[in-house]
N, C-alpha and C positions, 0 to 999 in steps of 0.2 A: 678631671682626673679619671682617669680608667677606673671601670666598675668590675670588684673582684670578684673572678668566678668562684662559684657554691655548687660541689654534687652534693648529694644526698644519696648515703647507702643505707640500704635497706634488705631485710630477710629476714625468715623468718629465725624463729630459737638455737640456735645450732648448725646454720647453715654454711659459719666459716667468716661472718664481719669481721668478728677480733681478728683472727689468723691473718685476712690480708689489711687489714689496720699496722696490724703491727710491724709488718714488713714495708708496709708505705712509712710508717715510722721512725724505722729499723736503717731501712738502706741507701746506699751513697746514690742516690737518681739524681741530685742534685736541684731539686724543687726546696722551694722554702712554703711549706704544707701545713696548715693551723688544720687539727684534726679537731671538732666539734664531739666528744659522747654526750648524747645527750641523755641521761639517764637519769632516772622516775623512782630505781629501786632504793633498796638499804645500802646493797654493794656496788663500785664499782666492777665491771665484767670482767675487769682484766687488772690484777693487785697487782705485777710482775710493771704495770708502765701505768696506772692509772692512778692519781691519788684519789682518798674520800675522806670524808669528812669535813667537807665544805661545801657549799653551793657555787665556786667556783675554784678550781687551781689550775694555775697553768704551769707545766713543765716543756721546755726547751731540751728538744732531743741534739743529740751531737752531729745528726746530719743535717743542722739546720731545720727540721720541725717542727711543731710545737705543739703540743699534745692539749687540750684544756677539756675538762670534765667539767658538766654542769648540772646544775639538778634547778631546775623552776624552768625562766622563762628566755628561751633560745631570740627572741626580740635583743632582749638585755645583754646576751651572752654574745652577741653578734655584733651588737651597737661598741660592747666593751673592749673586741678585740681591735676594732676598725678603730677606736678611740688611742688606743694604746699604737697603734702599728703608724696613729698618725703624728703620733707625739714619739715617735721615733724609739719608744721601749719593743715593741715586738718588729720582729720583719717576717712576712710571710708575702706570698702573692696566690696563694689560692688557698678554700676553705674547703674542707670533706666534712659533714653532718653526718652521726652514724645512731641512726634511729634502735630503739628497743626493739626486740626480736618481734612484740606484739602487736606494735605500734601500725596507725594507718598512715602511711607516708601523705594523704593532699593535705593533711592541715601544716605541716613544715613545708613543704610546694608553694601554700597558700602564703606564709609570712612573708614569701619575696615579696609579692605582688598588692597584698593589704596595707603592710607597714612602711608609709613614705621613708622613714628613716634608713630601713635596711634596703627599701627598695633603691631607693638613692644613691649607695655603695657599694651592693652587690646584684650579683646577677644569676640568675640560676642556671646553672650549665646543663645539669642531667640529674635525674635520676638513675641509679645503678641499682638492679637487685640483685641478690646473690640468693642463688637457689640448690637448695641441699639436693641432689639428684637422687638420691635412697630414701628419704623420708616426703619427699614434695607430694607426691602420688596423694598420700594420706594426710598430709599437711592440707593441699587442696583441697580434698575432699571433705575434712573436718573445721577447718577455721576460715570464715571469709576475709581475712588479715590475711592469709597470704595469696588469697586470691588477688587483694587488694596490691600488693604491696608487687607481683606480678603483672597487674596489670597496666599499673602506674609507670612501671619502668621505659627508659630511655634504652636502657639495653639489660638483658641478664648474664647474670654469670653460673656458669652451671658447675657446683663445686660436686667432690665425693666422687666422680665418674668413676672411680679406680674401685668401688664397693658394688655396682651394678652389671649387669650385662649390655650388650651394645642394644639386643630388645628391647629392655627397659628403656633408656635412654631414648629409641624413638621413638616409642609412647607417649612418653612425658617429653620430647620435643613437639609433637602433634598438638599435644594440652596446651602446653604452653603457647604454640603460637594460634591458636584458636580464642584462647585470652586476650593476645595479644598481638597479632602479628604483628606490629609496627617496630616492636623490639628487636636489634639483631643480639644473638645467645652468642656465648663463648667460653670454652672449657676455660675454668680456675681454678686447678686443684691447689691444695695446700696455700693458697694464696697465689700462689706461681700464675704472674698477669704481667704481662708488660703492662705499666704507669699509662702508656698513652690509649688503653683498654677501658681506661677510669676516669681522666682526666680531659678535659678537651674537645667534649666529644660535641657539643654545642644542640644539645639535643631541644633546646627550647629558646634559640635562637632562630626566629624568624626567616633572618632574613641568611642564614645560612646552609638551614636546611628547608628548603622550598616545596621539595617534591616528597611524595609515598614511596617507600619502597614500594617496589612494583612486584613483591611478593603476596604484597597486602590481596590485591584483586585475587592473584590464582590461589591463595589457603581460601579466601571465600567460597567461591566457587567448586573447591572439593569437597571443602565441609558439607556446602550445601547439597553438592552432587551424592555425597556418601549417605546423608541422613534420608535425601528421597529415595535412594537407593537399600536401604536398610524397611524402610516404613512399609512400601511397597510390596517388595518381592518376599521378604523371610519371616514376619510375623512375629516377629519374637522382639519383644521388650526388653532391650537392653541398658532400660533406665537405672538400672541397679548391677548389672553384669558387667565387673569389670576387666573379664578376658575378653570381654572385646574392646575394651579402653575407651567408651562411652563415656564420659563425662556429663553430668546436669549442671556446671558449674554457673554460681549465678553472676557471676562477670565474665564478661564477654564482647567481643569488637562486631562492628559490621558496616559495612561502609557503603556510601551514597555517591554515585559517578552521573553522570548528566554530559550531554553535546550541545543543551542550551542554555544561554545566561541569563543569571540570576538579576530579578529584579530588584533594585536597594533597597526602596522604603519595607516592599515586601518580608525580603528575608529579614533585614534589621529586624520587624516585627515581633516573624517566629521564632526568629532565634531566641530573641528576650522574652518571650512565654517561655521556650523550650527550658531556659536555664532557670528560670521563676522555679517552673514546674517539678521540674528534673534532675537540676543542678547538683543536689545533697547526691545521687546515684549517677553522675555522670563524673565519671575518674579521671580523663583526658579524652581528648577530642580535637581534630585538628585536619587541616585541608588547603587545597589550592583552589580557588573560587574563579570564575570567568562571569563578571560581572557585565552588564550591558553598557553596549556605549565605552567600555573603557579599555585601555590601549592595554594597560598594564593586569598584571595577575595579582589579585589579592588574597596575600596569604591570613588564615586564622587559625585560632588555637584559644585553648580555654582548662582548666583546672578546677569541678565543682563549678561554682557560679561565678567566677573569676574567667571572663571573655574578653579577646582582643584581637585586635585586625592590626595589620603592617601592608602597604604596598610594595610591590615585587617588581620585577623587571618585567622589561615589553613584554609582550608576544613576538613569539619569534616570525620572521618571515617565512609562509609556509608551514609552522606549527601550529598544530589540530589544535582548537581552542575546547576548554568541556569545564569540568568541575570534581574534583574528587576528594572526599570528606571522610574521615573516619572518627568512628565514634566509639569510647572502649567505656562500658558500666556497668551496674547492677540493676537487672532483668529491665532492661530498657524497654519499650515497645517499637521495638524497628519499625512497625506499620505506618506506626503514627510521625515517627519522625519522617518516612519515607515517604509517605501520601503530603506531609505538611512543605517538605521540601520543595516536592512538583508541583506543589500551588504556588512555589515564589518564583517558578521560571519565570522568561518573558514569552 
């Protein structure tokens, strides 16, 4: 039986989840949609479509949806819907998790992959973050939740644009993909997203998305260009100044490229210190590896200490064979990961 795919949205307080919830709810797309709140508080977020005062209800919206609120344990909530849709009382074919505004998205990341039960019937498609573009600036800079919940993303959604300037906006694009380049962003105001923006996006699916956006390398390379460039020549400490849009944000990507292959026993090794070590600070990570001796490209990827390899297709004939990794965490020590990597070449 096909394994049903699970986003997971995420933002932080006021970014706009309800708003495009409920128009995924709301409207005739023609998805049959189990929307997961998963919610911790007194209230439901949203009294207009949410029931409370239960640990679970589930409401059947009129375009085929199915709305279910939950309060404990999203295992249970998950196991119960797959239970019911198999006994023929629910019909849905995809699931949306819509995490608390506060919440650190890898531990709901993590239940796909820990809990054989839910592992078994679903499959995590993406994480989506929806990012308030007038409050993020200070949201980033004040809470590591939403640094987090940034960085973790499969893609973001940049809600509010219509409250900002086009400046602002590239500012807090700059931020953002310095967190996170691997993400691609996309205006969501008012919820207003084409569905297949949300849905489908196969973002931690192996073997369908293979390669780095090949924007990853060149934000590396500026950042890195602009801050020798800053250190150097102007003297001026912009660790605090934020008219120059300097950020010290303690989440942050950096990635590892190589033109020679990796040796097995070796990297298997570090990698399993690295995750031992690191894992609680390491938010995703993920890469195309060129392995020695072997034909094929193997891809990995990992959530916290939750690490996994897939085999990939050939090498192509006349395709430059290399390695490219990226790694997105909190206050990683690049040296180490990067002096550790080059001792697994061959």
């Amino acid at each position: 039986m096909a394994l049903i795919p699970a986003t997971i949205l995420t933002g932080f307080l006021g970014a706009g989840k309800t708003t495009l919830l409920n128009r995924i709810l709301k409207e005739p797309h023609g998805y049959r949609i189990a929307v997961i709140e998963n919610e911790f508080g007194e209230e439901s977020i949203d009294n207009d479509i949410l029931l409370q005062d239960s640990r679970e209800q589930i409401i059947e919206m009129n375009n085929g949806c199915i709305c279910c609120t939950v309060r404990g344990d999203l295992i249970v909530a998950l196991s119960s819907l797959a239970d019911k849709r198999d006994a023929g009382e629910l019909q849905f074919d995809r699931v949306i998790i819509e995490t608390t505004g506060v919440a650190n998205p890898g531990p709901v990341a993590q239940t796909f992959f820990v809990d054989e039960a839910v592992g078994a019937r679903y499959m995590l498609d993406a994480v989506v973050t929806v990012v308030d573009a007038k409050h993020a600036m200070q949201q980033l800079d004040e809470h590591e939740e939403a640094q987090r919940q940034a960085g973790f993303a499969d893609k973001l959604l940049l809600s509010k644009t219509d409250l900002v300037d086009e400046e602002h906006i590239r500012k807090l694009l700059g931020r953002l993909k310095h967190i996170n380049p691997r993400a691609a962003i996309v205006k969501a105001d008012f919820g207003k997203i084409a569905i297949g923006e949300v849905l489908d996006l196969k973002g931690f699916n192996l073997n369908d998305k293979l390669d780095i956006d090949p924007d990853f390398l060149k934000v590396e390379e500026e950042h890195r260009h602009h801050d020798h460039e800053c250190h150097e020549h102007c003297g001026h400490d912009h660790s605090h100044d934020h008219h120059h849009s300097h950020h010290t944000d303690d989440i942050a990507a950096f990635v590892f490229r190589s033109d020679r292959p990796f040796e097995v026993a070796r990297l298997d090794e570090f990698l399993g210190g690295l995750v031992q070590v690191y894992g609680p600070r390491m938010l995703r990570y993920k890469g195309v590896l060129w392995m020695k001796g072997a034909e094929r490209k193997v891809v990995f990827q990992g959530v916290h200490q939750i690490m996994g390899t897939d085999i990939g297709p050939k090498w192509a004939e006349g395709e430059t064979r290399g390695s490219k990794m990226v790694f997105i965490g909190k206050n990683l020590p690049k040296d180490i990961f990067v002096r550790g990597l080059e001792q697994c070449l061959g």
